[in-house]
Steps between C-alpha positions, in 0.01 A plus 500: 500500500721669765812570371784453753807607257603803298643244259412136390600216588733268349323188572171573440308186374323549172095471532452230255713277706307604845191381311598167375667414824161620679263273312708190680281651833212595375328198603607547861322735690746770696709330664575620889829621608748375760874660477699328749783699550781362747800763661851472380443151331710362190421209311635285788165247426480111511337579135821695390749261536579554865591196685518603820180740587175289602232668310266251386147734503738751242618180327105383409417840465735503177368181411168649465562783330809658294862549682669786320875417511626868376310737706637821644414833706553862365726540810617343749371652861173456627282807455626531166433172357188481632426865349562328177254229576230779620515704220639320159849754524796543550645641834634798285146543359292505797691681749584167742901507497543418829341377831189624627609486831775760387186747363561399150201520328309501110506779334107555481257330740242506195698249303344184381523165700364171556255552745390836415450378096345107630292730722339700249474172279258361783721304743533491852866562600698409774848483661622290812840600617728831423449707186870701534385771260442902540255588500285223626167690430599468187396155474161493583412137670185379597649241781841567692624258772821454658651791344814493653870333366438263828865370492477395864256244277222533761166314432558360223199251442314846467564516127348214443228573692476898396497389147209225517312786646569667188429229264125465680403821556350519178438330171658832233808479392795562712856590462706437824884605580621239749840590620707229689788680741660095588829581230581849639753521705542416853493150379333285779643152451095372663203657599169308662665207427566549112718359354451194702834371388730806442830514285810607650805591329632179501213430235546796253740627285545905384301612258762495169511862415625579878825355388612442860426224724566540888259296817343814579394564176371137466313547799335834382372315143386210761287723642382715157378151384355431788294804493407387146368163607308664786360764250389222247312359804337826530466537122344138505226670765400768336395231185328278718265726598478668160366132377268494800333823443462325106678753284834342455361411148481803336767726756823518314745533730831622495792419705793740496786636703547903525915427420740234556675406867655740730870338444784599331450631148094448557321786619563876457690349195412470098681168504317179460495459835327787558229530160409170402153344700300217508188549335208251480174555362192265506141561357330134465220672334715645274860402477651197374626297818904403503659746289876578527545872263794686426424778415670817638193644748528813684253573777419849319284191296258416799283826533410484121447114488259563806341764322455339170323181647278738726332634225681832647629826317860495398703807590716622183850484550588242712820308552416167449237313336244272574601086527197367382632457145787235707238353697274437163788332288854430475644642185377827540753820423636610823717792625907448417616728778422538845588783705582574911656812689563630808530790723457454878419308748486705830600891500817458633720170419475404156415716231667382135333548220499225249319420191486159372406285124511154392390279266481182440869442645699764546379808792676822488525770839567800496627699751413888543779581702766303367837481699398576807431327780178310552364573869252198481839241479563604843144477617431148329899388637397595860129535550416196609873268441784548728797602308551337188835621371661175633251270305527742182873559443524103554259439203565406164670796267130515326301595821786701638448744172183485512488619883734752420311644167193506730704702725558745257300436179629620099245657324381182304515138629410178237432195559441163319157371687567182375868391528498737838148495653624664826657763335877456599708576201434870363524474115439913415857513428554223297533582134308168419246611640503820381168500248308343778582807681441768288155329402381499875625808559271662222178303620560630849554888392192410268281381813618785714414741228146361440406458876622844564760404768587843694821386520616570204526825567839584697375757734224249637721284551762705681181660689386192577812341660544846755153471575538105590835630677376778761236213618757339636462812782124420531243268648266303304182700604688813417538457129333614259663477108509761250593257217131513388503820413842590320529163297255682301654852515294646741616667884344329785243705690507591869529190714176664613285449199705209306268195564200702371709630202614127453148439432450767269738407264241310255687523170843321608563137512 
């Protein structure tokens, strides 16, 4: 095994489980793997309750299969998330705290991931659409098309079409990264004639943790919806021709988004809005069709699931663990806390670190720079939204704080997930709540202990945040981060020699 950690892991399932929950497939040969992975996409689905987003493909797609109703990223921006999903870690443990774009990158190149291990397990690997990790060789695919964000949505019958080729060229087993750009913003309200009938914001309402309600904000979820419904068209493409090319059987396939919505409190955020995903799973050879699970499911679970039904070597010290003991059986013991951070987003708007818990119903955040002002409120305020002061100070009292402590964030913010699902009403300070508190707050020093979190340490932190800081003064293609080096104690070489002496550096995580 390759270890990935200097210390274990606290959720690391226990081998006589693995085995049980194994047998369930053993009849099944192994299975193929399609990870449909959609941009900037909450659970805004037909199949989640929605009932204004036309995604019927999605909707039978959960039908088939198993809709997970509490599933969440390790953080909310692209690159990182989908870090997490590449690798079976947390942004903290592989190196991904930020965009790629920005020159944020994993700590070591060698590190395990899925198609380097399903590679060396004997299957054909494959991505269609943008990876958004450094470095790319790093990931060592067999197939590549369209590898570009393509926002401008150009062509898009071609991943369809790119991923039939896939599916044909050969009869081994395959693992293929589809990557949909349809949610990301700009929002284009139709494209090539989809959707034939679209919404407008006469149609729609704000999504209920925006906590504001204006037309032009109607009008923008209009159009994020209808993105969605064109997507599921898309989506609804890619499965036809899976089914032609006769492996839809025994694929399973996984639908996910990489975070929730680009809207207020979504993205760049740890709220719900920003953590929480749809995630669908179906395996007919293999998984019980209509399943509706609970369960708290991190996408640090997917590379060891993967792994385990490949037949594939697990890497020690990972994050998560594998799902197939949920797929097998309901009943079986589950992780009680689930954890999310973040760091990033781009160099220079929105750096805040957070660190997040929750369990079953109550989530705690906490804040690394408490009291001081949080440059992403700004960037999510006026980004993309004309100026929402107006629509804000005219809200009720509940919203209004919760704007405000966004603003500027305390140290700790609580909330009840189930009396206050969209996280409006701060209960850290409440003396009622106060055992909840203290409980979360020692599973989440517990978790940042055992995964080795850098930031623990003061001066990495403080480093950090002046490193983030002067590249405000630079251009992307000019960066180039020292936080690899001194989060474990050591001085960054010469800019010279540093990508070579990135690669060197075999016995860190």
């Amino acid at each position: 095994m390759v270890s990935l950690v200097r210390k274990p892991m606290l959720f690391r399932p226990a081998l006589a489980l693995l085995l049980a929950a194994s047998s369930a497939f053993a009849a099944a040969p192994r299975p193929n793997f399609l990870f449909i992975v959609s941009e900037d996409n909450g659970p805004e689905l037909g199949c989640y309750g929605n009932p204004h987003v036309r995604t019927p493909n999605l909707d039978r797609l959960a039908s088939e299969g198993v809709r997970f109703d509490r599933a969440y990223v390790t953080q909310a921006g692209c690159s990182q998330s989908r870090s997490s999903i590449m690798t079976g870690l947390y942004p903290h443990q592989n190196g991904q705290i930020g965009l790629a774009t920005w020159g944020f990158r994993l700590y070591r190149p060698e590190l395990p991931n899925l198609p380097r291990s399903l590679k060396a397990a004997g299957y054909r690997t494959g991505i269609i659409g943008k990876l958004h990790l450094n470095p790319e060789d790093a990931f060592p695919f067999d197939f590549t098309a369209i590898p570009r964000g393509n926002f401008a949505r150009k062509d898009l019958p071609d991943y369809a079409r790119r991923a039939e080729e896939f599916f044909r060229a050969s009869d081994q087993p395959f693992f293929l990264s589809l990557n949909f750009p349809d949610a990301h913003r700009p929002w284009m309200r139709q494209v090539d004639g989809l959707p034939a009938n679209p919404l407008t914001g006469a149609d729609v309402t704000p999504m209920p943790y925006m906590g504001v309600d204006r037309p032009d904000l109607r009008e923008l979820v209009a159009d994020y919806y209808n993105c969605m419904s064109r997507l599921d068209s898309l989506v609804g493409d890619v499965l036809s021709a899976l089914a032609r090319a006769g492996k839809a059987e025994n694929t399973l396939v996984i639908y996910l988004g990489d975070h929730g919505a680009d809207l207020l409190r979504g993205k760049r955020t740890s709220y719900e809005g920003g953590v929480r995903i749809p995630l669908l799973v179906r395996w007919p050879a293999g998984v019980r069709a209509g399943q509706v699970r609970r369960e708290l499911v991190s996408t640090v679970d997917l590379l060891p699931t993967a792994l385990e039904l490949a037949g594939a070597t697990l890497p020690s010290g990972l994050a998560g663990r594998s799902l197939v003991p949920v797929l097998r059986a309901p009943g079986n013991a589950w992780r009680e806390h689930l954890f999310t951070e973040f760091h990033t987003h781009a160099a220079q708007v929105n750096f805040w670190p957070q660190r997040t818990v929750r369990d079953d119903r109550h989530k705690l955040i906490e804040n690394l720079l408490p009291g001081e002002i949080n440059p992403g409120y700004e960037f999510t305020l006026h980004h993309h939204e004309a100026d929402l002061a107006a629509a804000i100070a005219a809200a009720p009292e509940h919203v209004r704080a919760a704007y405000a402590r966004m603003q500027r964030p305390p140290r700790w913010e609580l909330y009840d997930l189930e009396a206050d699902p969209h996280e409006f009403r701060d209960l850290a300070a409440d003396p009622a709540h106060r055992g909840t508190l203290v409980r979360l707050q020692g599973m989440l020093a517990r978790w940042r202990e055992e995964t080795a979190d850098p930031l623990l340490k003061p001066a990495n932190l403080a480093r950090l945040k002046a490193e983030v800081g002067a590249a405000r003064k630079q251009e992307a293609r000019e960066l180039s981060w020292d936080y690899p080096y001194y989060f474990f104690g050591e001085e960054p070489p010469s800019r010279a020699s540093a990508p070579a002496a990135a690669g060197r550096r075999k016995n860190q995580r």
